[in-house]
MARDOBA-19039 format. One record per residue (C-alpha): residue in one letter; residue number from 1; x, y, z. Coordinates in nm, 3 decimals, decimal comma. Example, Ala and Ser with C-alpha at 12.3 -4.5 7.8 and 13.67 -1.06 7.14 Angstrom:
% residues 2
@aa = a | i = 1 | xx = 1,230 | yy = -0,450 | zz = 0,780
@aa = s | i = 2 | xx = 1,367 | yy = -0,106 | zz = 0,714
***
This chain:
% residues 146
@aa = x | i = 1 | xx = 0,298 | yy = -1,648 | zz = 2,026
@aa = x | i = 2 | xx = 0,605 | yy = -1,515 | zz = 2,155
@aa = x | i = 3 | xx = 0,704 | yy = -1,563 | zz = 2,552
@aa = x | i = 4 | xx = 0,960 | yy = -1,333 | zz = 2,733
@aa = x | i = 5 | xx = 0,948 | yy = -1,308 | zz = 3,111
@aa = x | i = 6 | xx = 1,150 | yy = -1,077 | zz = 3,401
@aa = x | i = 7 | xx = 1,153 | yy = -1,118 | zz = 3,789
@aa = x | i = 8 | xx = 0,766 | yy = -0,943 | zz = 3,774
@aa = x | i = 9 | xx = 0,611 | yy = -0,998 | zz = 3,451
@aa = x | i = 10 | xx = 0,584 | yy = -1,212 | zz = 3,146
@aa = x | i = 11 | xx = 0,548 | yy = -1,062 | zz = 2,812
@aa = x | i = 12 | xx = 0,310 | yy = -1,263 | zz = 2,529
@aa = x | i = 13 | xx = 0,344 | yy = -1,122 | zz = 2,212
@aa = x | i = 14 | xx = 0,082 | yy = -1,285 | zz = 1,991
@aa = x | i = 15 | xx = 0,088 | yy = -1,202 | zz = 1,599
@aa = x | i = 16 | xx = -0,119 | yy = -1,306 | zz = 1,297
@aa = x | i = 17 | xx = 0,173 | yy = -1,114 | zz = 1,072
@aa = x | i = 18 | xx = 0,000 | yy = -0,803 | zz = 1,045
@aa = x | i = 19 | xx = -0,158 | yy = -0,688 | zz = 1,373
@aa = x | i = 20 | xx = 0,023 | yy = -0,790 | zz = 1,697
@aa = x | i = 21 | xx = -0,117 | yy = -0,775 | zz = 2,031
@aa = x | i = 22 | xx = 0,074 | yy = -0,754 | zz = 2,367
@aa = x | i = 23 | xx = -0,014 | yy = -0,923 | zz = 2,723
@aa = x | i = 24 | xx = 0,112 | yy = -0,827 | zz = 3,030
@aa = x | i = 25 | xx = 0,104 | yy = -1,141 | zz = 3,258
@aa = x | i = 26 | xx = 0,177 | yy = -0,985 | zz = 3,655
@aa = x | i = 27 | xx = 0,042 | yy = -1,313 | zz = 3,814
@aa = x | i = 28 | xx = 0,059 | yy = -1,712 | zz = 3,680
@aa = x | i = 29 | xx = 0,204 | yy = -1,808 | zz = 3,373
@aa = x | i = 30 | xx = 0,024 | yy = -1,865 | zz = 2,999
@aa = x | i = 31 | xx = 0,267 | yy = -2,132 | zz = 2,961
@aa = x | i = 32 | xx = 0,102 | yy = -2,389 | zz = 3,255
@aa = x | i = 33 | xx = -0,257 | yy = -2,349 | zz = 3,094
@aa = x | i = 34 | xx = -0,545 | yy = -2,192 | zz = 3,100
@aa = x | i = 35 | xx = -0,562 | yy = -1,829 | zz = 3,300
@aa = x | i = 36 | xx = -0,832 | yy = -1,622 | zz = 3,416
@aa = x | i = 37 | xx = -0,761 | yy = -1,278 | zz = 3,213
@aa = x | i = 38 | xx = -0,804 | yy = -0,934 | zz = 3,393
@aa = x | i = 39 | xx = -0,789 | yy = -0,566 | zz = 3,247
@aa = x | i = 40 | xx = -0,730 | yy = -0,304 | zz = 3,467
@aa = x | i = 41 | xx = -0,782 | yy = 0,054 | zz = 3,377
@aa = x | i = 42 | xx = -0,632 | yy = 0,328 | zz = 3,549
@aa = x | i = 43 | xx = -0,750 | yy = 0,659 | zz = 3,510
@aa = x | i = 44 | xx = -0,994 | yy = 0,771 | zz = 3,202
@aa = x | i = 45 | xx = -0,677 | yy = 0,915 | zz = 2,987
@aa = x | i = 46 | xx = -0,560 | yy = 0,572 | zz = 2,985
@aa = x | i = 47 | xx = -0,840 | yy = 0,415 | zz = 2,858
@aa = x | i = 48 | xx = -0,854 | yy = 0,556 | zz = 2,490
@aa = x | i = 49 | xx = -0,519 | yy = 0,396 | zz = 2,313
@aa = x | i = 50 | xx = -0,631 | yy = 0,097 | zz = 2,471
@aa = x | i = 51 | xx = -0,970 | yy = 0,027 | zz = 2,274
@aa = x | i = 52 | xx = -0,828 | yy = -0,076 | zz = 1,979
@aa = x | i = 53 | xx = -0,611 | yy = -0,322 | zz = 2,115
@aa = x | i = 54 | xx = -0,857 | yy = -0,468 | zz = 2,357
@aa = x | i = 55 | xx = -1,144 | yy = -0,487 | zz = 2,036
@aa = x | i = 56 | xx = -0,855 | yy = -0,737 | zz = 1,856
@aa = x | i = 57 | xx = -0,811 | yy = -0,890 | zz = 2,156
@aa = x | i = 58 | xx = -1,164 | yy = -0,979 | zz = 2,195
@aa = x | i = 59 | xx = -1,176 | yy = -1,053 | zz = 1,800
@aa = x | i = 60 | xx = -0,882 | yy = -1,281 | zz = 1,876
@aa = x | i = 61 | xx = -1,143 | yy = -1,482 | zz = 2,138
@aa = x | i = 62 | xx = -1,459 | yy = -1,514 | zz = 1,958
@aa = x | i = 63 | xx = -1,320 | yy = -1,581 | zz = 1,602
@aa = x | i = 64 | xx = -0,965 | yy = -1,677 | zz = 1,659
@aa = x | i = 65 | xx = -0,888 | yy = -1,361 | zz = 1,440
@aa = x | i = 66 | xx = -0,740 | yy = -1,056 | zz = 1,500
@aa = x | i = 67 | xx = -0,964 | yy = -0,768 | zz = 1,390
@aa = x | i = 68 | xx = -0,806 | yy = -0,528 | zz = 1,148
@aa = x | i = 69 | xx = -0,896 | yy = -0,219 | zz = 1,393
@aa = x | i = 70 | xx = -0,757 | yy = 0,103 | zz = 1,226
@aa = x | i = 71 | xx = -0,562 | yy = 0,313 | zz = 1,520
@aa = x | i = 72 | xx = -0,613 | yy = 0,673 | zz = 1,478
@aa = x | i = 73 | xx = -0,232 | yy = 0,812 | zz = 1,359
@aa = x | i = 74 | xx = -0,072 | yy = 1,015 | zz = 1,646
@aa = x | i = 75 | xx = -0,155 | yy = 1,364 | zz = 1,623
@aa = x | i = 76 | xx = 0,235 | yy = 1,438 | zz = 1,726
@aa = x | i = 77 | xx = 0,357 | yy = 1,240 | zz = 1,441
@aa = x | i = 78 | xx = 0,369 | yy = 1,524 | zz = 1,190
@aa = x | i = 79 | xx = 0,571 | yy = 1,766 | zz = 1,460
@aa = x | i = 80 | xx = 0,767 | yy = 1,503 | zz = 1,575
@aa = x | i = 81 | xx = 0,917 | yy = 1,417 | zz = 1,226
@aa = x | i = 82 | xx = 0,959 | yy = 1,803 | zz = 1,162
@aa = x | i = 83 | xx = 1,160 | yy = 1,815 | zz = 1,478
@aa = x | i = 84 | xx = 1,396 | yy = 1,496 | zz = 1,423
@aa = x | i = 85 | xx = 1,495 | yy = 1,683 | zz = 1,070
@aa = x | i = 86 | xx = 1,554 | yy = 2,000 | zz = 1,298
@aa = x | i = 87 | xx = 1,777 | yy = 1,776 | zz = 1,487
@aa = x | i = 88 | xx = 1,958 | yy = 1,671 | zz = 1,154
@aa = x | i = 89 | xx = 1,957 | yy = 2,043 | zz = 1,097
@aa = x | i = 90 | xx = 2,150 | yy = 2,172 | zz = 1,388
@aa = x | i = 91 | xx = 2,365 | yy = 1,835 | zz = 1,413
@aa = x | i = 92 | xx = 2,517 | yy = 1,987 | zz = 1,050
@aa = x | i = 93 | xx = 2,535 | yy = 2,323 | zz = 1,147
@aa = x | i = 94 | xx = 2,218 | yy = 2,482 | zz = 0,972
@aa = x | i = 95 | xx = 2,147 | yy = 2,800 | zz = 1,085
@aa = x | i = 96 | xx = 1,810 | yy = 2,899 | zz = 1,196
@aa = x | i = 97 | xx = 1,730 | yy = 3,066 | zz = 0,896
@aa = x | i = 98 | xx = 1,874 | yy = 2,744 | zz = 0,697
@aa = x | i = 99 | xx = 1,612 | yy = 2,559 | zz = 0,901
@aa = x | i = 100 | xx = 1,320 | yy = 2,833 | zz = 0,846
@aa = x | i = 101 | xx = 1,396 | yy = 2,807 | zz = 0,454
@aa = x | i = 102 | xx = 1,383 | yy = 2,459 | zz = 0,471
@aa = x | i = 103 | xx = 1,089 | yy = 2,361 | zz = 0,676
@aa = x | i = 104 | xx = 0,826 | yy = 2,718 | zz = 0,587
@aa = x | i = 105 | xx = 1,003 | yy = 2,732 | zz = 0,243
@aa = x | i = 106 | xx = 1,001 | yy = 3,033 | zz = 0,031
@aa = x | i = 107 | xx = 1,367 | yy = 3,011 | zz = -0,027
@aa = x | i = 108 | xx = 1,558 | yy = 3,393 | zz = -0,118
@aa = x | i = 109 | xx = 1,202 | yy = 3,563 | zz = -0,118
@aa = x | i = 110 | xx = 1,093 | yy = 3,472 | zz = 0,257
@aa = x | i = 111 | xx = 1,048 | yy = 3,721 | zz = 0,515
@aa = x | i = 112 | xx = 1,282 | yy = 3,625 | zz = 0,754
@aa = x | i = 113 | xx = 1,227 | yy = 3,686 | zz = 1,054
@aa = x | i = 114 | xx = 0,876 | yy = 3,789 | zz = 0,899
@aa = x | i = 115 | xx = 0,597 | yy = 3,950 | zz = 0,999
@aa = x | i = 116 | xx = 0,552 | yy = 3,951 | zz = 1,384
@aa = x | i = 117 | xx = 0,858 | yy = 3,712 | zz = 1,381
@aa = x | i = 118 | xx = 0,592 | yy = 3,429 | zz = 1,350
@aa = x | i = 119 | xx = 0,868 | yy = 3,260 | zz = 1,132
@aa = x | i = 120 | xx = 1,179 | yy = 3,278 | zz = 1,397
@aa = x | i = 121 | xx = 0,912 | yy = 3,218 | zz = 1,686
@aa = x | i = 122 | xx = 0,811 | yy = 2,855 | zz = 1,498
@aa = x | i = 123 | xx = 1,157 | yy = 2,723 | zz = 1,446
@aa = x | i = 124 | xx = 1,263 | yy = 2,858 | zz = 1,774
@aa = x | i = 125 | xx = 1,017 | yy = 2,623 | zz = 1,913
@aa = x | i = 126 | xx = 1,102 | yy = 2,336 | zz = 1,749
@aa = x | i = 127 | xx = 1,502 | yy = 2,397 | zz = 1,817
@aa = x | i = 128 | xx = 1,399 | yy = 2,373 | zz = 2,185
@aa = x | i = 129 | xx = 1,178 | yy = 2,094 | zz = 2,129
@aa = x | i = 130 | xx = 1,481 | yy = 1,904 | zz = 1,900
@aa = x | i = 131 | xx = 1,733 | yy = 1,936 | zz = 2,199
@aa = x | i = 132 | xx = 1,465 | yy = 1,826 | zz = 2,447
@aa = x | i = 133 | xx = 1,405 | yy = 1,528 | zz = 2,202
@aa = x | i = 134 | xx = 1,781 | yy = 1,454 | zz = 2,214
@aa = x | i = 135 | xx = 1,859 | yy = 1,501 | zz = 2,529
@aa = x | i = 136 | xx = 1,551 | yy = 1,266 | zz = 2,679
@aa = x | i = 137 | xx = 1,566 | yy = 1,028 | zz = 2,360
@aa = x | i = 138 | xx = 1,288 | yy = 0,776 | zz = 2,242
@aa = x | i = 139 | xx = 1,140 | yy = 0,722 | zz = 2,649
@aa = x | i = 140 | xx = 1,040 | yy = 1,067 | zz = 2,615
@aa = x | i = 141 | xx = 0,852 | yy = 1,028 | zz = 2,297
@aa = x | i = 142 | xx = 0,730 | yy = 0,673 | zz = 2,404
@aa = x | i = 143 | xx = 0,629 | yy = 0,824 | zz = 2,785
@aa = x | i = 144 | xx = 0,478 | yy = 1,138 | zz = 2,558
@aa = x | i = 145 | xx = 0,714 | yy = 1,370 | zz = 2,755
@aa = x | i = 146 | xx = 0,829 | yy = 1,518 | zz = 2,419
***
């Protein structure tokens, strides 16, 4: 277990190696004893990525164990990644039809733009979405702004 604090909060981290948990203390102190624990939820949305850590956390109680809950894999992960090696892209001077090639493939024989400019459209998209990325930085991934 692993105790940092601020002027508001104190931070547990508790770990079994694998799976870590994290507590949010806004009242008392884990370090003078025994607390009363409270959840609060707020709003439905919120409630979802919180399931799997609260089913270790009540593993953690009743067996001293964590459970080895699988998270589901964020759904932005894949678009994300693409748009990080747009970033790389346009940080070495790729052209948008360097970047097409790249991430659609199809080298000399693609259509570019292509049919209905589907192709241009798509890395369009995630040029904008690579310079929103940059210019907001990981708190806008982390908030889920990006």
């Amino acid at each position: 277990m692993f105790v940092a604090r601020d002027t508001n909060t104190e931070y547990v981290a508790i770990s079994d190696g694998s799976v870590s948990l994290r507590l949010d203390v806004i009242s008392g102190s884990v370090c003078h004893g025994p607390m009363m624990i409270e959840h609060r939820l707020v709003g439905i949305s919120a409630l979802a990525p919180k399931i799997p850590a609260l089913q270790n956390f009540i593993s953690l109680c009743r067996t001293g164990k964590m459970a080895r809950w699988r998270e589901p894999g964020d759904p932005r992960l894949a678009r994300l990644i693409s748009t990080l090696r747009v970033l790389d892209a346009l940080r070495d001077g790729a052209s948008q039809r360097d970047i097409g090639t790249v991430l659609i493939g199809g080298g000399d024989e693609i259509d570019w733009p292509g049919p209905g400019d589907s192709n241009r459209s798509y890395v369009r998209r995630l040029i904008a979405l690579a310079r929103r990325m940059e210019h907001l930085g990981p708190h806008g991934i982390l908030t889920r702004k990006i």
